[in-house]
N, C-alpha and C positions, 0 to 999 in steps of 0.2 A: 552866281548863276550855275547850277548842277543839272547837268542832264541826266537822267536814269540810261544806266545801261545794263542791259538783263541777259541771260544767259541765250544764247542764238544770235543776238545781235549781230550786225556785221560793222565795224570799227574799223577805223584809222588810225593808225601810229603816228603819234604826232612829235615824236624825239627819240634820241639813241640812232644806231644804224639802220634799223628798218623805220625808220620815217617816211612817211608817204604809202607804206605798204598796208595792204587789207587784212583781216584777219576774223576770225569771228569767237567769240565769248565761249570759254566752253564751261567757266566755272567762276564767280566771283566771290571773294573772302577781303575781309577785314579790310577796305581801302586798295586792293587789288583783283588786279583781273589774270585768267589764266586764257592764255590767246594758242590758236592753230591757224595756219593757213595752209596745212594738208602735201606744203612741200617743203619750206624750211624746219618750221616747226610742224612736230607731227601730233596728231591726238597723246600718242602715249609720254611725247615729251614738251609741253606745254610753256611757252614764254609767260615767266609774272610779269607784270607790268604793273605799275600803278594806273591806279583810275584814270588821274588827271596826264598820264600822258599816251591817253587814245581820245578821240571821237566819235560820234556816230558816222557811220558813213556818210557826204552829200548827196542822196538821193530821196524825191520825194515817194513817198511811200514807206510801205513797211520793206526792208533786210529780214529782218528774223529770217533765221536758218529751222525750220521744220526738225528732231531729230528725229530720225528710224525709231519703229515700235518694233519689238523684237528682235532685235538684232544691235548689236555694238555701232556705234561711230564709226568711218571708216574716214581716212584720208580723203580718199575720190570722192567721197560726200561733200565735202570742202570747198575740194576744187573747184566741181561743180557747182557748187553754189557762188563761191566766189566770182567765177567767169562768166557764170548766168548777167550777174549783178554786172560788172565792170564790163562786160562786152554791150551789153545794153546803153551805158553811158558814151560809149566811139562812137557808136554809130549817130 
C-alpha cells in the first residue's frame, strides 16, 4: 500500500528522533523526501528522509502547503502553515 506524497504536502515523521513531528515536502528525489518545518530544519537546510519513513498528516482534507509566487520560501511560511494545520486539530 503506497500513498503519494507530493511536494507541499504536510507529513509525519514516523522514526528517527523527530518521530511524531510535522513537517512539509519541499522536494522529492529517488525514494526520498526533503522535509522543513521552518524551526528545526530550515528551507535552506532540508532533512532527507526516506519516503517510507513519513506519512501524510491525519487530517481530513487537503495539507498542501500553497508555495509563494514571486518570492522565495521563507521559514515563517512553514510555520504558519504548520500551526494553521495542528492548532486546528486541539481544538
Amino acid at each position: 500500500m503506497s500513498v503519494d506524497i507530493l511536494v507541499g504536502d504536510l507529513v509525519v515523521s514516523r522514526a528517527g528522533r523527530d518521530k511524531g513531528r510535522p513537517f512539509v515536502v519541499l522536494r522529492c528525489e529517488d525514494g526520498f523526501v526533503f522535509l522543513a518545518d521552518g524551526d528545526l530544519r530550515r528551507v535552506d537546510s532540508p532533512k532527507k528522509k526516506k519516503r517510507m519513513h513519513v506519512k501524510p498528516y491525519p487530517k481530513k482534507g487537503s495539507c498542501r502547503m500553497e508555495f509563494p509566487q514571486g518570492r522565495a520560501l521563507c521559514d515563517a511560511d512553514i510555520r504558519k502553515h504548520i500551526a494553521a494545520l495542528t492548532a486546528a486539530d486541539e481544538t
